[in-house]
C-alpha positions as CSV (number, residue, x, y, z in Angstrom):
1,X,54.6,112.8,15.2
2,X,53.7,116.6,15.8
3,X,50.7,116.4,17.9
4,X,48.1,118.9,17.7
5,X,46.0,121.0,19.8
6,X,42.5,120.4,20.9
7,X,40.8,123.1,18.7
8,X,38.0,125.0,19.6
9,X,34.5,124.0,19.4
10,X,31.8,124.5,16.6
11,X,29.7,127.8,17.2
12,X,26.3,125.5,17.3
13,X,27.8,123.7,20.0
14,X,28.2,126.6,22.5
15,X,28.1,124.3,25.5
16,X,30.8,122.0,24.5
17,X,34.2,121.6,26.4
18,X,37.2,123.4,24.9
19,X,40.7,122.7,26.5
20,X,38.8,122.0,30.1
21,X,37.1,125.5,29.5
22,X,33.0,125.4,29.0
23,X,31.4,127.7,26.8
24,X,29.1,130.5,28.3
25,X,25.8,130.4,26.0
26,X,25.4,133.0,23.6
27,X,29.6,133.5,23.2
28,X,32.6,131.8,22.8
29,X,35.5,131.0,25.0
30,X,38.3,133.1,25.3
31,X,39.9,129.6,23.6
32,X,38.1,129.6,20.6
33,X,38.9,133.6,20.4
34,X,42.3,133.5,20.7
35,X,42.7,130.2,18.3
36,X,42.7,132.0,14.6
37,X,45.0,134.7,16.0
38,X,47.9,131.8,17.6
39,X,47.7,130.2,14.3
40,X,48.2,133.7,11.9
41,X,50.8,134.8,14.4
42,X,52.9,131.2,14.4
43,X,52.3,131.1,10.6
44,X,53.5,134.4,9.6
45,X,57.1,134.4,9.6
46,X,57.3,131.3,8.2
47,X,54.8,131.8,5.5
48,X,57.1,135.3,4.4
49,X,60.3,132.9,4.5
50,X,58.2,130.7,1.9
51,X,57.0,133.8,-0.3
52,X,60.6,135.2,0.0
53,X,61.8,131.3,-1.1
54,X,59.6,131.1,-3.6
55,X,60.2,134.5,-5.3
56,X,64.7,133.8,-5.2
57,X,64.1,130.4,-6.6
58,X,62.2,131.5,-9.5
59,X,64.1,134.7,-10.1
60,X,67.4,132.8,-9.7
61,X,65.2,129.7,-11.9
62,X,64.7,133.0,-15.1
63,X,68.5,133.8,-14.9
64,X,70.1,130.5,-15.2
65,X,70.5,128.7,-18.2
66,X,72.8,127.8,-20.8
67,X,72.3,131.5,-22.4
68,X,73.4,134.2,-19.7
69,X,71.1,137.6,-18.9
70,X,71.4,140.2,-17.3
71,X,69.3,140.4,-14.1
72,X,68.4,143.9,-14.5
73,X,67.5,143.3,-18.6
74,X,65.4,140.4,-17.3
75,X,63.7,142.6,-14.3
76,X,62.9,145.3,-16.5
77,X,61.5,143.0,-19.3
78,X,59.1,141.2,-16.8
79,X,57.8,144.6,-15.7
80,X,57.5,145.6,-19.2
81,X,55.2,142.4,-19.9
82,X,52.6,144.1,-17.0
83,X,49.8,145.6,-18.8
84,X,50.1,149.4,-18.9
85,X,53.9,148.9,-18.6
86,X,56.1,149.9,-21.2
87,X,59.6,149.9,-20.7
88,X,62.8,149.2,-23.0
89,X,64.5,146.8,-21.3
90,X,67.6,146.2,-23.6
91,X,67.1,142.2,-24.7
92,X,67.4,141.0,-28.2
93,X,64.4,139.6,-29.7
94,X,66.1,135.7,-29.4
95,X,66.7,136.8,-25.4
96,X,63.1,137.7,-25.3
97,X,61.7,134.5,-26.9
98,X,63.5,132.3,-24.8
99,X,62.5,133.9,-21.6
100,X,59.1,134.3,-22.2
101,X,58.9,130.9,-23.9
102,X,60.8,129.1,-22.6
103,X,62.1,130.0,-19.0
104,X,58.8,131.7,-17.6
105,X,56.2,129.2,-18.2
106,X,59.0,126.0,-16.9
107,X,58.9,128.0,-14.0
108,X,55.7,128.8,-13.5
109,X,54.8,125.2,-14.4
110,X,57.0,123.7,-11.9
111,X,55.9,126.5,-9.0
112,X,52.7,125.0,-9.9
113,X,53.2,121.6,-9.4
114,X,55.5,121.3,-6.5
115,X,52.8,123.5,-4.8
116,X,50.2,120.9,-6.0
117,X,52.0,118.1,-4.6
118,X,52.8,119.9,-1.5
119,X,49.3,121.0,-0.9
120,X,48.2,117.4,-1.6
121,X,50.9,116.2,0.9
122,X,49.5,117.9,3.6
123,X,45.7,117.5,3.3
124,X,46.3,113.8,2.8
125,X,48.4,113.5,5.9
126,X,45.8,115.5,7.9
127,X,43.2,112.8,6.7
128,X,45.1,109.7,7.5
129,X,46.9,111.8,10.8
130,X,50.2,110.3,9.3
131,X,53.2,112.6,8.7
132,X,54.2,109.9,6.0
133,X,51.4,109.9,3.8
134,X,51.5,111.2,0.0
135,X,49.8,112.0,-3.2
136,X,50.3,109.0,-4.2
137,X,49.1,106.7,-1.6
138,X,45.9,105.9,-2.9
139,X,46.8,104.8,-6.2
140,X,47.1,108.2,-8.2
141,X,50.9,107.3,-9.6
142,X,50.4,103.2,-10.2
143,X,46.7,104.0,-12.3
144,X,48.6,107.6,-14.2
145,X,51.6,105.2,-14.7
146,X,49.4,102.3,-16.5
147,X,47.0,105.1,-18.7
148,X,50.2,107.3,-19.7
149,X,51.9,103.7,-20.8
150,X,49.4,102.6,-22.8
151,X,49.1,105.7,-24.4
152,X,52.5,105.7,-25.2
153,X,52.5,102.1,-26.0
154,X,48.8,102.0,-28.7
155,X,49.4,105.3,-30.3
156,X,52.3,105.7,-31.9
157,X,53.9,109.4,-33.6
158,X,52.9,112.8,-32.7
159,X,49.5,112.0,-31.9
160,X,50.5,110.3,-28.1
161,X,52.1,113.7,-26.9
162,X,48.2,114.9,-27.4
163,X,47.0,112.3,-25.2
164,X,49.2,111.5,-22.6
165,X,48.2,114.5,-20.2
166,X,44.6,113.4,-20.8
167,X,45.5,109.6,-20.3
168,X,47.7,110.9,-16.9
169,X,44.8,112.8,-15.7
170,X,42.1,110.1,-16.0
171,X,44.0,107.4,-15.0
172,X,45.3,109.1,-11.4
173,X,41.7,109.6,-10.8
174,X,40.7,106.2,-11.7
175,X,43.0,104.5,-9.3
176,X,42.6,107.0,-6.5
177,X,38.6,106.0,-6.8
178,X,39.1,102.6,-7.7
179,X,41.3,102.0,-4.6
180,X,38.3,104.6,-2.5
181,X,35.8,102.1,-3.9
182,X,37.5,98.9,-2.4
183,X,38.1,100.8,0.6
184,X,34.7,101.5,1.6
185,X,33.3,97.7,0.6
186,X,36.0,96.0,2.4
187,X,35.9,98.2,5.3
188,X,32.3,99.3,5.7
189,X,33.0,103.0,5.7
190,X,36.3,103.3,4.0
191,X,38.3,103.8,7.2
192,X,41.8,105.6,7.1
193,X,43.5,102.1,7.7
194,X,41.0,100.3,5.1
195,X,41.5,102.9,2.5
196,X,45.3,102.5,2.9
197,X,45.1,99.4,2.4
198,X,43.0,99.5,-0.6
199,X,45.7,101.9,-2.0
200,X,48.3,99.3,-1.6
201,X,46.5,96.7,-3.3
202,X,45.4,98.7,-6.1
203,X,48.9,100.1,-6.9
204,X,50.3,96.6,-7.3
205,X,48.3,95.8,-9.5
206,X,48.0,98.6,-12.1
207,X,51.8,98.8,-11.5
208,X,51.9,94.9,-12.6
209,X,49.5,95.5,-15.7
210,X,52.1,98.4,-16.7
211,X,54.9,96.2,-16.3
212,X,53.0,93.3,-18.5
213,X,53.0,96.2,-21.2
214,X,56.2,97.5,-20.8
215,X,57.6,94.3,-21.6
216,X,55.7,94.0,-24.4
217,X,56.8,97.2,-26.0
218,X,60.5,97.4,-25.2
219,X,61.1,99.8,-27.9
220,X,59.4,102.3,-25.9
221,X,60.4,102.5,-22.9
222,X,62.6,105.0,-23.0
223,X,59.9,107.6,-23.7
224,X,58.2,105.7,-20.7
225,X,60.5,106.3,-18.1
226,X,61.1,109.9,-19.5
227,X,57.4,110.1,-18.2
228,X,57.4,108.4,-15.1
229,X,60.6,110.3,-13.7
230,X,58.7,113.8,-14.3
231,X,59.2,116.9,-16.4
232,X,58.5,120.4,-16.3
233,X,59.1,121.9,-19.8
234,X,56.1,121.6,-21.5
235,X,55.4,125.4,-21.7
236,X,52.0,127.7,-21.5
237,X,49.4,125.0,-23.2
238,X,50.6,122.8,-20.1
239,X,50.6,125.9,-17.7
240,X,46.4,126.8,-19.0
241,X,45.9,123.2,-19.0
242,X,46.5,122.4,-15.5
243,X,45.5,125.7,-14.1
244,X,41.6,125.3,-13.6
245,X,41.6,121.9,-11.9
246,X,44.7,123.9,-9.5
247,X,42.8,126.7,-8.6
248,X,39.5,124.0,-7.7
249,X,41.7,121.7,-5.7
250,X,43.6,124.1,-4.0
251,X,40.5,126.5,-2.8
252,X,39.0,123.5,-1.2
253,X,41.8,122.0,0.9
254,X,42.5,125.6,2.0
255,X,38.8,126.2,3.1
256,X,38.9,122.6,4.8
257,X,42.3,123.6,7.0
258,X,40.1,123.8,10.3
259,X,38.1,121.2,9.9
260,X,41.3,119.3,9.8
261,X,42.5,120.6,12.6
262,X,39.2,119.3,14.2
263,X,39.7,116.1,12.6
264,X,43.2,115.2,14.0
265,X,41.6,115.2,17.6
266,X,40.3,111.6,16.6
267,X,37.0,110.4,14.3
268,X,35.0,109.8,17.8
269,X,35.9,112.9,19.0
270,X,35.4,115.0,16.1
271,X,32.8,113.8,15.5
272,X,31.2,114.6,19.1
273,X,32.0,118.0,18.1
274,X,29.6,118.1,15.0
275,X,31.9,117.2,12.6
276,X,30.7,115.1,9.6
277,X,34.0,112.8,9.6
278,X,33.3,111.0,6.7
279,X,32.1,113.8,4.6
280,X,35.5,116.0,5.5
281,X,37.4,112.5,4.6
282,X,35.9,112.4,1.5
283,X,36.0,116.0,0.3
284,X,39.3,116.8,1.4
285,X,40.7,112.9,-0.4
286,X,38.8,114.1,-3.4
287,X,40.8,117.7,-3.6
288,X,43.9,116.1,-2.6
289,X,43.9,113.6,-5.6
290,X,42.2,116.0,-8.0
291,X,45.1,118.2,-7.4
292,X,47.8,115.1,-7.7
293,X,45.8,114.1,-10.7
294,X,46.4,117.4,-12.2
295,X,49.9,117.7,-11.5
296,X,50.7,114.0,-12.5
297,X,49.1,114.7,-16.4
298,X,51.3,118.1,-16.6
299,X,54.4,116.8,-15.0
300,X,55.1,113.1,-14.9
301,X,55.9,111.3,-11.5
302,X,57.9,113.5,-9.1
303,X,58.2,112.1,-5.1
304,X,58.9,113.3,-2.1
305,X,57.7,116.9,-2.6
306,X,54.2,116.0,-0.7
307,X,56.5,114.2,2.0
308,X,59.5,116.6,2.3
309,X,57.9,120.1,2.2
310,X,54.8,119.5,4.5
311,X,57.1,118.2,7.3
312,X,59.4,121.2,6.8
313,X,56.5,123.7,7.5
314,X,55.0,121.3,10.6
315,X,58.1,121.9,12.1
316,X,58.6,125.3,11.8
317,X,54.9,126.8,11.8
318,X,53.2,124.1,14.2
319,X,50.5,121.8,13.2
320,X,47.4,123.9,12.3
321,X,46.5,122.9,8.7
322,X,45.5,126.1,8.4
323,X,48.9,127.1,8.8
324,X,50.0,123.9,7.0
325,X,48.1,124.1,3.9
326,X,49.2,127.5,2.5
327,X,52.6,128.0,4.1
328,X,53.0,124.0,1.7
329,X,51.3,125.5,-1.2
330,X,54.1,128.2,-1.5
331,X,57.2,126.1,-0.2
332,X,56.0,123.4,-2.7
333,X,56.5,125.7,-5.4
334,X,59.9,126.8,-4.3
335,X,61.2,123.8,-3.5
336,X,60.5,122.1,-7.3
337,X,61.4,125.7,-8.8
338,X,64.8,124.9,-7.2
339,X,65.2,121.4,-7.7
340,X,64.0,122.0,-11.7
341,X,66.9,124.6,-11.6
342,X,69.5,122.0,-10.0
343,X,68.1,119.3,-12.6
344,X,68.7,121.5,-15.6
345,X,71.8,123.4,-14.6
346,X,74.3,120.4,-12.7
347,X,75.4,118.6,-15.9
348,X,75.2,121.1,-18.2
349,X,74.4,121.0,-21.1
350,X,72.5,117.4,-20.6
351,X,69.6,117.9,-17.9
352,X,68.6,115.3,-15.4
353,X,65.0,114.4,-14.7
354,X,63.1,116.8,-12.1
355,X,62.3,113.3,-10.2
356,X,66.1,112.0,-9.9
357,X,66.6,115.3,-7.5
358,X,63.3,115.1,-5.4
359,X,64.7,111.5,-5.0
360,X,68.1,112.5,-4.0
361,X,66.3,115.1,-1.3
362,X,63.5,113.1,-0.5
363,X,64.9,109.7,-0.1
364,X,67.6,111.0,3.2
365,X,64.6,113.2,4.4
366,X,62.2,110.6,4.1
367,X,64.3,108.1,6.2
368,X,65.3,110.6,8.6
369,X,61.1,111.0,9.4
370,X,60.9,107.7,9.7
371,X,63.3,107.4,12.6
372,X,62.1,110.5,14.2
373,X,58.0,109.0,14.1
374,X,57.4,107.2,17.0
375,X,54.0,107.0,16.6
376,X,51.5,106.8,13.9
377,X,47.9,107.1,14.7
378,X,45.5,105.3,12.2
């Protein structure tokens, strides 16, 4: 496991020991100076890589398809979608409709989610200090899972695909709180070990309650599992749907980066330091599973993006969340850009689910951490 530097201390606590260094009164150490600038300078080539990532996989994601346009059409019709812009950029009105809807807002929906996930990934695993933590280890999937089934399942016709976002949403939240809940009355304070335990407990049983109705409704499982192994073309009312409760989640775990850099020193410690640990837990488990929540009602159940891309960037731009958090955000995106590209594009003209390719990534990757984690603080 990537271990992380001692950061520097809170400005009240001017006379605390950073790195062996004390704090003159009235200033900061020349630790605590230099700390912002180590972590912009080791983030910054990565984080280009990720924007430059992000930016081929979605160009490449607007070209490919089963109808074939020319890049330059395509680049000039984008611009000419700008406000103020008007430019004549050659593509037939049928060429036009199914970039713009069609192509653009798959793509923008899965940049949206994989960042989601990502983002989630990480502030989870800087919560639990456990590389091999996820979005979903709280309960999100198993309680979306059960709500999006019985959707499914009691209201037949049209009227399910109206609900099933709503049903995904509230039932991700419900488990994550659910398993919170048991958490902090088993544990007395809902420690990281106690709360993953209380994740595991709740997720067998809502996924064993799902199971009871799936096998009491085998007609519908098809349209089940179509859920559960994830989706990304649901076009714009999906893209405005899940774009407020992205923009909430994602501010917050991006303002909490430091204090999670703080946190990874240990509870005790941190909270030495003046850190409120269990008020940092909670905030940052509440973004992290608001953000899940909001990706799970839009896009089904996808894995391994808030395993696979968080590690990526840990190894290549250090360990300071607030490296972490944003370089993940944008490499999420990219990464399920891509693998929405490889899912619709491999067996042409049939499409495989978005999850079946995290999994085939994921899966490998996932093992491969597992080997390489020698130790796993709790």
């Amino acid at each position: 496991m990537t271990r992380l530097s001692r950061p520097s201390a809170p400005s009240g606590d001017k006379d605390a020991p950073v790195g062996g260094e004390i704090v003159p009164p009235g200033g900061r150490s020349v630790a605590a100076r230099r700390a912002p600038r180590r972590a912009a300078g080791l983030g910054l080539a990565p984080a280009s890589a990720a924007c430059f990532f992000l930016l081929a996989s979605m160009l490449a994601a607007l070209l490919a398809g089963a109808a074939d346009m020319a890049p330059g059409k395509v680049a000039l019709q984008l611009l000419d979608w700008l406000p103020f812009v008007s430019l004549d950029s050659g593509l037939a009105p049928v060429e036009r409709a199914l970039l713009f809807e069609l192509r653009l807002p798959r793509v923008l929906l899965a940049a949206i989610v994989g960042g989601l996930l990502a983002c989630a990934g990480a502030g989870y695993q800087g919560v639990f200090r456990n590389p091999l933590a996820d979005p979903y280890l709280l309960g999100a999937a198993a309680g979306a899972g059960l709500t999006t089934t019985a959707a499914i399942v009691f209201m037949k016709g049209d009227g399910s695909a109206l609900v099933v976002p709503v049903a995904a949403f509230a039932g991700a939240v419900g488990g994550v709180l659910l398993a919170y809940a048991l958490g902090n009355v088993a544990g007395r304070g809902g420690g990281t070990a106690t709360l993953v335990l209380a994740g595991v407990a709740v997720t067998s049983f809502l996924s064993a309650v799902q199971t009871f109705l799936q096998q009491l409704n085998v007609e519908e499982l098809q349209r089940i599992y179509s859920w559960i192994l994830g989706n990304v073309g649901g076009g714009w009312d999906q893209v405005w749907l899940v774009a407020p409760y992205a923009l909430v989640s994602v501010v917050v775990l991006l303002l909490y980066g430091r204090l999670l850099d703080v946190l990874s020193v240990g509870d005790d410690e941190a909270a030495s330091l003046g850190l409120d640990v269990a008020r940092v837990r909670l905030v940052v488990l509440l973004a992290a599973s608001l953000a899940t929540a909001s990706a799970v009602a839009v896009s089904g159940l996808i894995g391994f993006v808030g395993i696979v891309v968080p590690h990526v960037v840990r190894r290549l731009a250090g360990g300071s969340y607030r490296v972490v958090l944003p370089i993940s955000l944008v490499g999420g995106g990219a990464f399920l850009v891509l693998a929405d590209l490889i899912a619709r594009t491999v067996i042409a003209p049939a499409e495989l689910p978005i999850g079946v390719v995290t999994a085939f990534v994921g899966a490998p990757f996932f093992v491969a951490v597992l080997r390489l984690t020698r130790r796993v603080d709790t």
